[in-house]
KEKE-3310 file (N, C-alpha, C; in steps of 0.2 Angstrom, whole numbers, plus 5000, padded with zeros to 4 digits):
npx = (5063:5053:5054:5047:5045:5054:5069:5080:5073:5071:5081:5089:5100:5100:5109:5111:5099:5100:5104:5095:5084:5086:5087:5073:5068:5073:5067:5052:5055:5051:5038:5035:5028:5016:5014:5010:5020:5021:5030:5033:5042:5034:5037:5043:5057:5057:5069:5081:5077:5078:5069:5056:5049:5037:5029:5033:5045:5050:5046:5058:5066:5069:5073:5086:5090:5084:5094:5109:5120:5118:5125:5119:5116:5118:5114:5103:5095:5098:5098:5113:5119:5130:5145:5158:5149:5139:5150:5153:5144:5143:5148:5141:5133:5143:5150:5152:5139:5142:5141:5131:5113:5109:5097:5087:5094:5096:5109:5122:5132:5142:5146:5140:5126:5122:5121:5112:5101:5097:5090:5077:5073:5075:5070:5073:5075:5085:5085:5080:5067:5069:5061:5046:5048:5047:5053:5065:5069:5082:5092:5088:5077:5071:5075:5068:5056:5057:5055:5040:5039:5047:5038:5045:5045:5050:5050:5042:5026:5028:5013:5003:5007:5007:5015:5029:5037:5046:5057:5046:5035:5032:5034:5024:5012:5013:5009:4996:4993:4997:4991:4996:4995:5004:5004:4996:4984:4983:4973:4960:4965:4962:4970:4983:4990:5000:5012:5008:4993:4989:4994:4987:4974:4974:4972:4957:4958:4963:4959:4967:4968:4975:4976:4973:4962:4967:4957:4945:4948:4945:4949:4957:4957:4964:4975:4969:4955:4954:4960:4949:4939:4946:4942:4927:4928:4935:4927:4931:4925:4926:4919:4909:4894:4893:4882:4873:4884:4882:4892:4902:4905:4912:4916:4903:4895:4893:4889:4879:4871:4872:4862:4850:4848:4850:4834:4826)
npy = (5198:5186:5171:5157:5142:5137:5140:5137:5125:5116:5117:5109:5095:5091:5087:5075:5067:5065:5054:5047:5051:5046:5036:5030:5035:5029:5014:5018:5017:5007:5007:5015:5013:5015:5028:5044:5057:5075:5083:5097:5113:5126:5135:5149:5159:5178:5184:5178:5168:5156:5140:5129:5113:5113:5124:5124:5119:5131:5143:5138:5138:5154:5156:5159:5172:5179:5181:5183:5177:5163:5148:5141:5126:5123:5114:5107:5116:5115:5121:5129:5133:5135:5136:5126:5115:5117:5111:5100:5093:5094:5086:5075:5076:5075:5063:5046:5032:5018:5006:4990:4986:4970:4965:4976:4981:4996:5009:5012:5026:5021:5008:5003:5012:5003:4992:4995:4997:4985:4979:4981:4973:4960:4961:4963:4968:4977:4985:4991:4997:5000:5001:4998:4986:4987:4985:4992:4995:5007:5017:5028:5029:5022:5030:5043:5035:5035:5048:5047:5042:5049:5063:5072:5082:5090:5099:5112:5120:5135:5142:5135:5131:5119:5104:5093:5076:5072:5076:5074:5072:5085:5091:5083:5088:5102:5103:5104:5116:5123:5115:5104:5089:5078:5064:5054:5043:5032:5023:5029:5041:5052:5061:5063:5069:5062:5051:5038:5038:5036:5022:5014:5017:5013:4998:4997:4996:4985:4975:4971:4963:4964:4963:4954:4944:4935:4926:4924:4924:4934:4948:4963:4979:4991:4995:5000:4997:4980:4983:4988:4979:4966:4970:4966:4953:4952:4956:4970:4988:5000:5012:5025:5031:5046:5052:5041:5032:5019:5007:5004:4994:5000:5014:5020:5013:5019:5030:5030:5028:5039:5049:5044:5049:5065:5064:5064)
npz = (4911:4918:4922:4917:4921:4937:4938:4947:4951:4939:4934:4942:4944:4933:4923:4932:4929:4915:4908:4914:4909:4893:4893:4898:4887:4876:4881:4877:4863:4853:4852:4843:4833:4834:4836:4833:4830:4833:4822:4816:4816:4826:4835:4837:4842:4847:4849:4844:4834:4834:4833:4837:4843:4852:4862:4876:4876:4868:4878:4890:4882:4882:4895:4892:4886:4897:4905:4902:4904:4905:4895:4879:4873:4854:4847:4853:4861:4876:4892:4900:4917:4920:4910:4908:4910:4900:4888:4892:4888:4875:4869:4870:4859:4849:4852:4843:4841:4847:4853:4851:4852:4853:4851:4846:4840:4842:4844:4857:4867:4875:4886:4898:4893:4886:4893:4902:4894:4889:4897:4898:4888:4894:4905:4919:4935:4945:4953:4968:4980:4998:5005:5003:4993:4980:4962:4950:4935:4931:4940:4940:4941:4952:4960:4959:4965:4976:4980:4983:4994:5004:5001:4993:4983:4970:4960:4953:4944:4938:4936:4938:4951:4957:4963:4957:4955:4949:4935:4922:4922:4929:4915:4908:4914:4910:4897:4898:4901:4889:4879:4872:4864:4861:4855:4847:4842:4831:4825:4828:4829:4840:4852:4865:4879:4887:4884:4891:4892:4879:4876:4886:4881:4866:4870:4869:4857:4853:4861:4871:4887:4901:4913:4926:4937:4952:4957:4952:4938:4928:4917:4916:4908:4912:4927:4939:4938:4940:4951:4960:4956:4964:4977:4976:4980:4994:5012:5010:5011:5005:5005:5010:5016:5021:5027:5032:5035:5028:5019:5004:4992:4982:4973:4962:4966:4978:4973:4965:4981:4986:4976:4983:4995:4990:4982:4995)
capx = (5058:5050:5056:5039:5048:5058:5076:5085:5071:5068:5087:5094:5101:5096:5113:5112:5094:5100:5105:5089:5078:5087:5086:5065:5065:5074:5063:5048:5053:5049:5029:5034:5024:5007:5012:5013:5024:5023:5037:5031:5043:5030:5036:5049:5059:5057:5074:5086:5075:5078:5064:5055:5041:5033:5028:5035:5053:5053:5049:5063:5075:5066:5078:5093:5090:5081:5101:5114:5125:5117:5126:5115:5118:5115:5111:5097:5092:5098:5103:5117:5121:5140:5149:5163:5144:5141:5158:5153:5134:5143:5152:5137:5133:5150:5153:5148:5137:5147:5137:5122:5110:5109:5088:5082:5097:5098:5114:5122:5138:5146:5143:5134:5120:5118:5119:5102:5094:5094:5087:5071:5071:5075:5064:5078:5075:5089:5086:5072:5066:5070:5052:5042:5052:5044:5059:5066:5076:5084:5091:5086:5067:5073:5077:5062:5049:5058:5051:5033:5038:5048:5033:5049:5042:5057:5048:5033:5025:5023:5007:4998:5011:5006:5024:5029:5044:5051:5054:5045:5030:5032:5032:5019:5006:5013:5004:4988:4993:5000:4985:4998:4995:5008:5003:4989:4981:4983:4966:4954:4964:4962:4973:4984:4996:5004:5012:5007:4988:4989:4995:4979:4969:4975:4968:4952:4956:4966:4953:4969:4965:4984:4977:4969:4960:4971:4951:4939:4951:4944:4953:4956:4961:4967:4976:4963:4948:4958:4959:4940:4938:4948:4937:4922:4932:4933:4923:4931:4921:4929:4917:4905:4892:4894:4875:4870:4888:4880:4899:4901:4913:4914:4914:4899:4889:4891:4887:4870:4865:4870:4857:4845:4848:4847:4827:4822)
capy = (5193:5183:5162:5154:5137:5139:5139:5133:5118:5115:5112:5104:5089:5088:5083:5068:5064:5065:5048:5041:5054:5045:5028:5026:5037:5023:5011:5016:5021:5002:5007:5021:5014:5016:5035:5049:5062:5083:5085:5105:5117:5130:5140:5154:5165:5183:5186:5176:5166:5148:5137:5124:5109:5114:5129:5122:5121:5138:5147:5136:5143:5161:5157:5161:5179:5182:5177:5181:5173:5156:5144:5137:5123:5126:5109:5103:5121:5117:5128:5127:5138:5135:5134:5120:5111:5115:5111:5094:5092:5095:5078:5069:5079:5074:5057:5043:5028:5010:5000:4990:4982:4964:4964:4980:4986:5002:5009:5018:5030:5019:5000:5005:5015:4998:4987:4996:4997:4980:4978:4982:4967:4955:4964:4963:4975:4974:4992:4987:5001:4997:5004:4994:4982:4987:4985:4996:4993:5010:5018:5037:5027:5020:5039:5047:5033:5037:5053:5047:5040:5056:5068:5077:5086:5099:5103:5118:5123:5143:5144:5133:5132:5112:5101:5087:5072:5071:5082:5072:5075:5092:5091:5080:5091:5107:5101:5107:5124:5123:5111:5100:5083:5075:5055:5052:5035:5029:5019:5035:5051:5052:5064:5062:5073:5058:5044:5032:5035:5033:5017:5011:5019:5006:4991:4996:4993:4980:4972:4968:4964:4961:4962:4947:4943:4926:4924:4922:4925:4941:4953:4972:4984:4994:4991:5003:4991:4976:4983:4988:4971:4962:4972:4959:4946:4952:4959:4976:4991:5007:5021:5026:5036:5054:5053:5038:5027:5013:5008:5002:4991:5001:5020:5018:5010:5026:5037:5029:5027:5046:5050:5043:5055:5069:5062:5063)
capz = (4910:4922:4921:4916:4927:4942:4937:4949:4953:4933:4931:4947:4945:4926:4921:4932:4928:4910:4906:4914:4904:4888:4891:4898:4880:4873:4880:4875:4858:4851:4852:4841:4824:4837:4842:4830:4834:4831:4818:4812:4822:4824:4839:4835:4848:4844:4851:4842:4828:4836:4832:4843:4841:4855:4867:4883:4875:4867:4884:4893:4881:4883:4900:4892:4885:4902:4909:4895:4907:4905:4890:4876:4867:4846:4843:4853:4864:4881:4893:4905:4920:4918:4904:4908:4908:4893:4886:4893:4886:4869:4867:4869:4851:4844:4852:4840:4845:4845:4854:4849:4856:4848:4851:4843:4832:4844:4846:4863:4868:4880:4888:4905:4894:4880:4899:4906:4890:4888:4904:4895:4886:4899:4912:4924:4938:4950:4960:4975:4986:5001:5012:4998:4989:4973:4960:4945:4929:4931:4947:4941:4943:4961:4964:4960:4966:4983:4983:4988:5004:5007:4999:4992:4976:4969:4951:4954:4940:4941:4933:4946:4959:4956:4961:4956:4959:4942:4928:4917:4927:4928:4907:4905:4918:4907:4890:4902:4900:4881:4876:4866:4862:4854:4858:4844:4841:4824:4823:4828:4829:4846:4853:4872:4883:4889:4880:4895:4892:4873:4877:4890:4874:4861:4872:4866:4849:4855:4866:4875:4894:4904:4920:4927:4945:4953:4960:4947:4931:4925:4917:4912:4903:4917:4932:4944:4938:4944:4961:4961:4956:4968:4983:4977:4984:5000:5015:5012:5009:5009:5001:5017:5016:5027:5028:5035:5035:5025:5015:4999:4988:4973:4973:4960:4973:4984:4970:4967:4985:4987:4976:4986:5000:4985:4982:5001)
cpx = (5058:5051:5048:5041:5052:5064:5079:5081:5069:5075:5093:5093:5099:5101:5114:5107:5095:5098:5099:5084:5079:5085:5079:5064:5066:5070:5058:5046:5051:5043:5029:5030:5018:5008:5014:5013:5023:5028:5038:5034:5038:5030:5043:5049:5059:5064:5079:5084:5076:5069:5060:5048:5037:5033:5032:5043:5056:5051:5053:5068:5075:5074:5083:5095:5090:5089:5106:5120:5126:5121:5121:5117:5114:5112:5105:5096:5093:5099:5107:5120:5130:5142:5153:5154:5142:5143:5158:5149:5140:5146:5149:5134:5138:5153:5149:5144:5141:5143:5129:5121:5108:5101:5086:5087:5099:5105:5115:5130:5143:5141:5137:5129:5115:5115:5110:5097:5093:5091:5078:5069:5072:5071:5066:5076:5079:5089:5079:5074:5064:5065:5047:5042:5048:5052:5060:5072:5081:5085:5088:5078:5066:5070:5069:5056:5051:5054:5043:5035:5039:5043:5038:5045:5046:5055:5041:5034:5023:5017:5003:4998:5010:5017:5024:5034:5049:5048:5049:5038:5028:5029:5026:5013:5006:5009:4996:4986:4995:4993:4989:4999:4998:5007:4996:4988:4980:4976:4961:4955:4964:4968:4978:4993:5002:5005:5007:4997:4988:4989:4989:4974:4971:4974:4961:4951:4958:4961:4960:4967:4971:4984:4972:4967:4964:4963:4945:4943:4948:4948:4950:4960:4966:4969:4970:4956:4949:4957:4953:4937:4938:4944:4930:4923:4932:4928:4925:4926:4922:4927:4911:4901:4890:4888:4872:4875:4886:4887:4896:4906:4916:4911:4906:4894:4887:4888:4879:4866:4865:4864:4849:4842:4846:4839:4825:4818)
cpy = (5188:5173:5157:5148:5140:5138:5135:5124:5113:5111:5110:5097:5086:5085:5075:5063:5062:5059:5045:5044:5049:5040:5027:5030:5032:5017:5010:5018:5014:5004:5013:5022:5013:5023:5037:5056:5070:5083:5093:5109:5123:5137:5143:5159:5169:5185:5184:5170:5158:5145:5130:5118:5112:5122:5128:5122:5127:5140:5143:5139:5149:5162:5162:5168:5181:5184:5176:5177:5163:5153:5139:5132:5121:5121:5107:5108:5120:5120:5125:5134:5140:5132:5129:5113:5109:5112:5103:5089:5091:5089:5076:5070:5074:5067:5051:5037:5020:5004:4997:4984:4974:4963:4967:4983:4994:5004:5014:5020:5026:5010:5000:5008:5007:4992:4988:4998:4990:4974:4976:4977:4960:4955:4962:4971:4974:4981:4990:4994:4997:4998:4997:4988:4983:4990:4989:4994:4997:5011:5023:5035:5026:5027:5042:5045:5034:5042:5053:5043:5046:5060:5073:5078:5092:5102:5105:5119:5131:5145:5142:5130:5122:5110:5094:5083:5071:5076:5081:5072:5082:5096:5090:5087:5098:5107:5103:5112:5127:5119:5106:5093:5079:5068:5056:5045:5036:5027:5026:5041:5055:5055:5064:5064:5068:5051:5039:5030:5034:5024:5011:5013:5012:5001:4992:4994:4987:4972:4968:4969:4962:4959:4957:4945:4934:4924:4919:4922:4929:4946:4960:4976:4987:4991:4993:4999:4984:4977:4985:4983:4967:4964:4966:4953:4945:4955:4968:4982:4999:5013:5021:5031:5039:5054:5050:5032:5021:5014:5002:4999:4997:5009:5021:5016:5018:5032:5037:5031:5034:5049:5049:5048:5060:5069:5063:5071)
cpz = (4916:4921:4922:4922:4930:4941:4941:4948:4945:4931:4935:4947:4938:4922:4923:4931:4918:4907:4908:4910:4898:4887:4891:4889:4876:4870:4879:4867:4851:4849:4845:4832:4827:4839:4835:4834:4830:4829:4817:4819:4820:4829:4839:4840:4845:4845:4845:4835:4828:4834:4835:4841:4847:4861:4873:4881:4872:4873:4890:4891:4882:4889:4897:4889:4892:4907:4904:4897:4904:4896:4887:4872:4859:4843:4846:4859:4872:4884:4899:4909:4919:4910:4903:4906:4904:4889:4885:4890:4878:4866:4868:4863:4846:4845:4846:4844:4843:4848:4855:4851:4849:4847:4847:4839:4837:4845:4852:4863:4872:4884:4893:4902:4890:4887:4901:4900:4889:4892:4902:4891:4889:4903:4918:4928:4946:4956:4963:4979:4992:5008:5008:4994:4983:4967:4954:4941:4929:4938:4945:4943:4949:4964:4965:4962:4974:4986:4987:4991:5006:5005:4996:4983:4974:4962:4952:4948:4942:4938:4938:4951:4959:4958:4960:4957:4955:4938:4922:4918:4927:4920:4906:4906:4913:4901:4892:4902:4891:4877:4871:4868:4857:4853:4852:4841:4833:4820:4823:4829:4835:4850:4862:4872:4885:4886:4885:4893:4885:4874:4879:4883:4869:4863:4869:4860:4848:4856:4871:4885:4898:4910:4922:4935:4943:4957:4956:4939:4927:4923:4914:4910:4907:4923:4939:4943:4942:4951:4962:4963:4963:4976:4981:4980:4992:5004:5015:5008:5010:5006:5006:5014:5022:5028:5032:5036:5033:5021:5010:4995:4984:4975:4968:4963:4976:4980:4971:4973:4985:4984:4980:4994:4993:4983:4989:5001)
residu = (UNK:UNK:UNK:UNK:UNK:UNK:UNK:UNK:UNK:UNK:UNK:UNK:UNK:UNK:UNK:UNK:UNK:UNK:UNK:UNK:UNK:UNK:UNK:UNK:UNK:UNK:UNK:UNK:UNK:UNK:UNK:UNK:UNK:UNK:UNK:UNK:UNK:UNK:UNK:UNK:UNK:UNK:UNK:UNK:UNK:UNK:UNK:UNK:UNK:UNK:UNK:UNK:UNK:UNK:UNK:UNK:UNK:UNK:UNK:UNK:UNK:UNK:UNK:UNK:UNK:UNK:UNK:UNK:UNK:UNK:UNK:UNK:UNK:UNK:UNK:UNK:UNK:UNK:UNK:UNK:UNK:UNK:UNK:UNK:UNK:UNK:UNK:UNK:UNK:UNK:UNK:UNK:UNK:UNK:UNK:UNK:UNK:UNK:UNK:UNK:UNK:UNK:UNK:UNK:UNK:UNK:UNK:UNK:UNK:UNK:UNK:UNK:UNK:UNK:UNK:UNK:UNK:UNK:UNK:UNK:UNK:UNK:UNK:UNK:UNK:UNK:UNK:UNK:UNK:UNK:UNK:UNK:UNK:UNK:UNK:UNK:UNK:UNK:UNK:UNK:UNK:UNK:UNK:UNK:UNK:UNK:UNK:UNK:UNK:UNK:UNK:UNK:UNK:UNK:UNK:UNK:UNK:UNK:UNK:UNK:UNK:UNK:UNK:UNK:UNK:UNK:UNK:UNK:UNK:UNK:UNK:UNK:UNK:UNK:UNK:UNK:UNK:UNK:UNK:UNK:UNK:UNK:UNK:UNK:UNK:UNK:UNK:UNK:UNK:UNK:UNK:UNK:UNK:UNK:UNK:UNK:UNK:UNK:UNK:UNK:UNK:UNK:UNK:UNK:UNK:UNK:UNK:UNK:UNK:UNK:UNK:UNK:UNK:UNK:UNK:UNK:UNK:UNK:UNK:UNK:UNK:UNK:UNK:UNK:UNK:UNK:UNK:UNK:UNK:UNK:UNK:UNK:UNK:UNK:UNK:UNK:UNK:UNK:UNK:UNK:UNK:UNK:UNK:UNK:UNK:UNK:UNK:UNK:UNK:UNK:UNK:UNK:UNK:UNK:UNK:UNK:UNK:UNK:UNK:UNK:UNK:UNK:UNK:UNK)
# end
C-alpha cells in the first residue's frame, strides 16, 4: 500500500513539534463553547477494526499495516518509526497532570508546558524573529514562521503535490480532499475546514470590528480590509492595468475598469 502522506516528511520532527501542537491546541480551546466539534467515530480500518473521527486520521494509521515494523500507539493511534519512541509517547498517556493554570483551571504535565500556556493570557511574546522582528508566544511558532524567509516547506500533500511549513497546515489544507468540516458556527450552522475562519465568521454575528485604521478610525472585521483601507490614505496604487497601465488602489477598482476594455 501506497502512504497517502509522505512518511518520512509527515513524521519528521513530530515529536519535537509535539509539545507545540498541544499547547496552540490548548490555547485556543477556551472559544470551545462557539465551535462544535465532530464526536461520531465513523471511519473504520478494515484491517485491524481501530476506529477514527476522521478520514485523514484513519489513512495515517492505514501507515502502520503498510510497515508492520512501524509501533502504534492503542490509546490515541499514533505511529512511531521506533519503538524506544514509542515507549516514550506512552508516559505522556500515564503521567498525570499536577499543574494548573490559576486563569482557566487548565491543568499540564510538567511546569515549562503550564509557563507557555500562560503566556496566552498575558500575551507575553518573548521569541522575535530576527529578519522581521515579528514576535511569538511559542518557539515551535518562531520555527515555523521562519520558513517563509527560507521558502522551506517539508509537508507535500500526495494528492496535489501542494507543500506546506507546518503540519498543521498540511491538515488543515487535507480537509479539501476528505470535505470535512469540523468548525461549525453555532448561530447559523455554517460549517468550516479551519478553526481560524470559523472564528473571522462569528464577527458577523458579532458585529465585532478589531481592526481599526490609526488614520480615519475605521474598522474591520478582517485584517486584509484594513490594509486595502490603509492604501486610501496614501498615493500608492498597486493594481495596473496590462492594457492601458492606468493603476488602481483597490483590486475592485481594476476589476471594473477591466470591463471596460471587455465592452470596446
Amino acid at each position: 500500500m501506497k502512504p497517502l502522506v509522505q512518511t518520512e516528511q509527515f513524521y519528521t520532527q513530530l515529536d519535537e513539534k509535539h509539545q507545540d501542537n498541544e499547547t496552540s491546541a490548548e490555547a485556543s480551546t477556551n472559544k470551545c463553547n462557539l465551535v462544535k466539534y465532530t464526536t461520531e467515530k465513523t471511519h473504520i480500518c478494515n484491517v485491524c477494526g481501530l476506529v477514527y473521527y476522521s478520514e485523514f486520521r484513519l489513512l495515517n494509521h492505514l501507515l502502520v499495516h503498510s510497515n508492520e515494523q512501524n509501533s502504534v500507539c492503542k490509546e490515541c493511534g499514533r505511529i512511531f518509526k521506533e519503538k524506544r519512541k514509542l515507549v516514550r509517547h506512552l508516559r505522556v498517556h500515564k503521567s498525570k497532570k499536577l499543574f494548573n493554570c490559576d486563569v482557566c483551571r487548565k491543568s499540564f504535565r510538567d511546569a515549562a508546558r503550564l509557563k507557555s500556556h500562560c503566556q496566552t493570557h498575558s500575551n507575553e511574546k518573548p521569541y522575535a524573529c530576527d529578519i522581521c522582528s515579528k514576535t511569538f508566544s511559542w518557539r515551535g511558532h518562531l520555527r515555523r514562521h521562519l520558513r517563509i524567509h527560507t521558502n522551506k516547506k517539508p509537508y507535500a500533500c500526495e494528492v496535489c503535490n501542494k507543500a506546506f511549513t507546518s503540519l498543521t497546515h498540511l491538515k488543515i489544507h487535507f480537509r479539501i480532499h476528505t470535505k470535512e468540516r469540523p468548525y461549525v458556527c453555532e448561530v447559523c450552522s455554517k460549517a468550516f475546514s479551519d478553526g481560524r475562519n470559523l472564528k473571522v465568521h462569528l464577527r458577523i454575528h458579532t458585529k465585532e470590528k478589531p481592526y481599526v485604521c490609526e488614520m480615519c478610525s475605521k474598522a474591520f472585521a478582517r485584517n486584509e480590509k484594513l490594509a486595502s483601507h490603509l492604501l486610501t490614505h496614501s498615493d500608492e496604487k498597486p493594481y495596473v492595468c496590462k492594457i492601458c497601465d492606468k493603476a488602481f488602489t483597490r483590486s475592485n477598482g481594476l476589476k471594473s475598469h477591466l470591463r471596460t476594455h471587455a465592452e470596446e
